[in-house]
C-alpha positions in Angstrom: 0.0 0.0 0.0 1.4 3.4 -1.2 0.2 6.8 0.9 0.2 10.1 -0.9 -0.3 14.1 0.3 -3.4 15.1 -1.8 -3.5 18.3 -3.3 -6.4 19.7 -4.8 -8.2 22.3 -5.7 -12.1 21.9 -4.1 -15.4 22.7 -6.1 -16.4 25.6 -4.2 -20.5 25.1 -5.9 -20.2 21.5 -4.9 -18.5 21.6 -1.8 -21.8 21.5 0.1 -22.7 18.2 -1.3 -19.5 16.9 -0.2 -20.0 17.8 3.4 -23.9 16.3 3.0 -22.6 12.9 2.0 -19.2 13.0 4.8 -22.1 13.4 7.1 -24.2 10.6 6.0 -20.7 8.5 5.5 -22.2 7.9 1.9 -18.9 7.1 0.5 -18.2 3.9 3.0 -20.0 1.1 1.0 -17.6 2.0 -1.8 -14.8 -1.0 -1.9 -12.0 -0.7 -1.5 -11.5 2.2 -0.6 -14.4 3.4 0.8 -13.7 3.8 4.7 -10.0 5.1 3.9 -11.4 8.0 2.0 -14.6 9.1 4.0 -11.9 9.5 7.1 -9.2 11.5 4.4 -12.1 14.2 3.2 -14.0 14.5 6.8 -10.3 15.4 8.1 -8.8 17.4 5.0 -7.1 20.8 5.9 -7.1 23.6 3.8 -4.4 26.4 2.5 -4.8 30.0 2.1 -4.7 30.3 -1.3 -7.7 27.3 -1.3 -6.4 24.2 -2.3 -7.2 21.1 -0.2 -4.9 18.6 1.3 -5.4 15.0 2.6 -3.5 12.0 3.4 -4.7 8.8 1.5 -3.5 5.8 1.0 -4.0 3.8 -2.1 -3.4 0.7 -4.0 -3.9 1.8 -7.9 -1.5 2.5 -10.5 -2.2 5.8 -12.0 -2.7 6.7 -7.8 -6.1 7.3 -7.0 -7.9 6.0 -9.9 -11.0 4.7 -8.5 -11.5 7.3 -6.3 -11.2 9.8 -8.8 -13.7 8.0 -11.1 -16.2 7.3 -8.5 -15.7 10.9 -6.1 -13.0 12.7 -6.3 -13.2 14.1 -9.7 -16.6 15.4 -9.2 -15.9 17.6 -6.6 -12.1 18.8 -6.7 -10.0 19.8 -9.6 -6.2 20.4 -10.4 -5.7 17.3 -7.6 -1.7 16.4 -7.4 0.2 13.2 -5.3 3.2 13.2 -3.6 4.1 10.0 -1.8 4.8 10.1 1.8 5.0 7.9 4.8 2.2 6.8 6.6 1.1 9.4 9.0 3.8 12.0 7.5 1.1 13.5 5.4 -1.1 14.9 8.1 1.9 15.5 10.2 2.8 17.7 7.9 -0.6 19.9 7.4 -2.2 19.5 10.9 -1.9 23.1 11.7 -3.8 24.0 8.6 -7.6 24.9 9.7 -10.1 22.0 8.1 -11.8 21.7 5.2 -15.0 20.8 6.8 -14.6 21.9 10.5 -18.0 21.2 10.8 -16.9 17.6 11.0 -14.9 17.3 14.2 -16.2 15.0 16.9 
């Protein structure tokens, strides 16, 4: 398994959509990589100048294939990888405010 820094620039007209399904955890069923990237969005960060970032591991070669096709792509654009260590992704944008602060337990 390969784990990437996610990059990507949100759908601001679609971003409300996004949050509506994180909070039903409508993205779960999908296999297999369902659970991995409900937790990745519902704990992205973002930057000031708008782009989002996430840690997400992943087992498809181009990286993040099916969830592009089946999520990502609908609701981000420009979206980048750069592979990093598990856990060094978040480690490295945890003081960036969230995405969806909404979200936190």
């Amino acid at each position: 398994m390969a784990r990437y820094l996610v990059t990507a620039r949100p759908n601001e007209e679609r971003l409300d959509r996004l949050l509506e399904l994180l909070r039903k955890r409508a993205f779960e069923p999908l296999r297999p990589f369902g659970q991995s990237l409900t937790y990745s969005l519902t704990n992205a960060r973002i930057r000031e100048d708008g782009f989002a970032l996430w840690e997400e591991e992943d087992y498809c070669t181009p990286p993040l294939a099916q969830e592009r096709e089946a999520v990502l792509d609908e609701y981000f654009e420009d979206l980048t990888v750069t592979p990093v260590g598990l856990g060094k992704g978040w480690e490295k944008i945890k003081k960036l405010p969230r995405l969806f602060p909404e979200l936190v337990d």
